[in-house]
KEDRENBA-526742 format. One record per residue (C-alpha): residue number from 1; residue in three letters; x negated, y negated, z. Coordinates in Angstrom, 3 decimals. Layout:
BEGIN
NODE   num   residuo          u          v          w
NODE   NUM       ALA          X          Y          Z
...
% end
This chain:
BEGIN
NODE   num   residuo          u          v          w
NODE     1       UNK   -147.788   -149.631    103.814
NODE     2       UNK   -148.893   -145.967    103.754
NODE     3       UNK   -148.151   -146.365     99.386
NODE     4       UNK   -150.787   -148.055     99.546
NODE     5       UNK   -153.331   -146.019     98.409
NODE     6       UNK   -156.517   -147.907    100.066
NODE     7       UNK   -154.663   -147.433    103.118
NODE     8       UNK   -153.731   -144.362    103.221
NODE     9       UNK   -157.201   -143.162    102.163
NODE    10       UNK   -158.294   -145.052    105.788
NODE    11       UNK   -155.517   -143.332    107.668
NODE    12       UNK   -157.210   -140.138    106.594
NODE    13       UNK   -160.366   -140.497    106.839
NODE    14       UNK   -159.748   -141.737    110.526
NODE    15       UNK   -157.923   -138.723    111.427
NODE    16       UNK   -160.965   -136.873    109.552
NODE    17       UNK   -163.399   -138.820    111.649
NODE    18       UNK   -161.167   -138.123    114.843
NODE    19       UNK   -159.815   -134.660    114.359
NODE    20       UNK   -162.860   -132.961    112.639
NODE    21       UNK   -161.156   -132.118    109.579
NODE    22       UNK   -162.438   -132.599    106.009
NODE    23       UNK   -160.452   -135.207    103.431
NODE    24       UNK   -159.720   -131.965    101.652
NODE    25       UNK   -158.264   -129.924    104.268
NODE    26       UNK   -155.859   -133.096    104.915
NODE    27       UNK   -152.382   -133.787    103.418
NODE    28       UNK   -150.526   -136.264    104.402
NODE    29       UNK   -146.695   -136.740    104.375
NODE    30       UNK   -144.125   -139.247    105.306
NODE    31       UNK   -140.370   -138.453    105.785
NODE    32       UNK   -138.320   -140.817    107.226
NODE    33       UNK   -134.713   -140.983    107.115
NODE    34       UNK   -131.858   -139.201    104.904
NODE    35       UNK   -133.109   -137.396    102.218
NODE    36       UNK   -132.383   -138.987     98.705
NODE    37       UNK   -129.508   -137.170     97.092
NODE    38       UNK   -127.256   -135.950     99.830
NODE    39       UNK   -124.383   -134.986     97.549
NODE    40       UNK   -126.681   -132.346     95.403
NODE    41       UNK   -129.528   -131.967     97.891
NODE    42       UNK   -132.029   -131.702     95.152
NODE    43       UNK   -134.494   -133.633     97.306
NODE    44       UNK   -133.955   -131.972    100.602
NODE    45       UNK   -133.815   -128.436     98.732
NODE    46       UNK   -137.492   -129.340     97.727
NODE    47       UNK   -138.495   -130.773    101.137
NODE    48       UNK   -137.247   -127.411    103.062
NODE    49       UNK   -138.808   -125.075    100.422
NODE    50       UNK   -142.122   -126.440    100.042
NODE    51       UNK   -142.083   -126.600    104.359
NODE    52       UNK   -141.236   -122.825    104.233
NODE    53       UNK   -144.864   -122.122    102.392
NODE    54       UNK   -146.687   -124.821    104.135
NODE    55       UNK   -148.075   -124.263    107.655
NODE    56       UNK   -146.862   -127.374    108.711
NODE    57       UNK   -149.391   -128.476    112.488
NODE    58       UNK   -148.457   -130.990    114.773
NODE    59       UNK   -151.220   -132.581    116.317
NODE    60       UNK   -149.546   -132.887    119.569
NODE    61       UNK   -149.478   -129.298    119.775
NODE    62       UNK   -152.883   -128.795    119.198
NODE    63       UNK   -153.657   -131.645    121.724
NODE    64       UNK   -151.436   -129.568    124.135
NODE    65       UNK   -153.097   -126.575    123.688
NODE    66       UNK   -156.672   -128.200    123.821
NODE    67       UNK   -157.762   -127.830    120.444
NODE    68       UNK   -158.734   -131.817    119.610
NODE    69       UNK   -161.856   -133.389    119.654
NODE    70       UNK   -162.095   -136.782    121.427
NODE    71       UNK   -163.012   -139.172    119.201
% end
């Protein structure tokens, strides 16, 4: 569902909407599951180093902490 790209341009604008956020300030990623590769762990390699650089936010945390708009 979320390949689709008509969706997943509604999933973001709704947390946009919701959130306060700009499309641009968005990205949005899907892991599910074991990463592709295990045996050379080219995949999960790639996964953990681009998480290292990225300040990754979980909106429950922000929720926790009060930081969300109601929509």
């Amino acid at each position: 569902m979320l390949n689709d790209p008509e969706v997943r341009d509604q999933v973001v604008a709704g947390a946009c909407t919701r959130y306060g956020y700009t499309a641009d300030q968005v990205e949005m990623r899907l892991y599910v599951g074991r990463f592709a590769g295990p045996t050379k762990g080219v995949h999960e390699r790639g996964v953990r180093d681009w998480a290292a650089k990225t300040a990754l936010v979980a909106l429950k945390v922000l929720e926790a902490a009060g930081h969300l708009r109601d929509p």
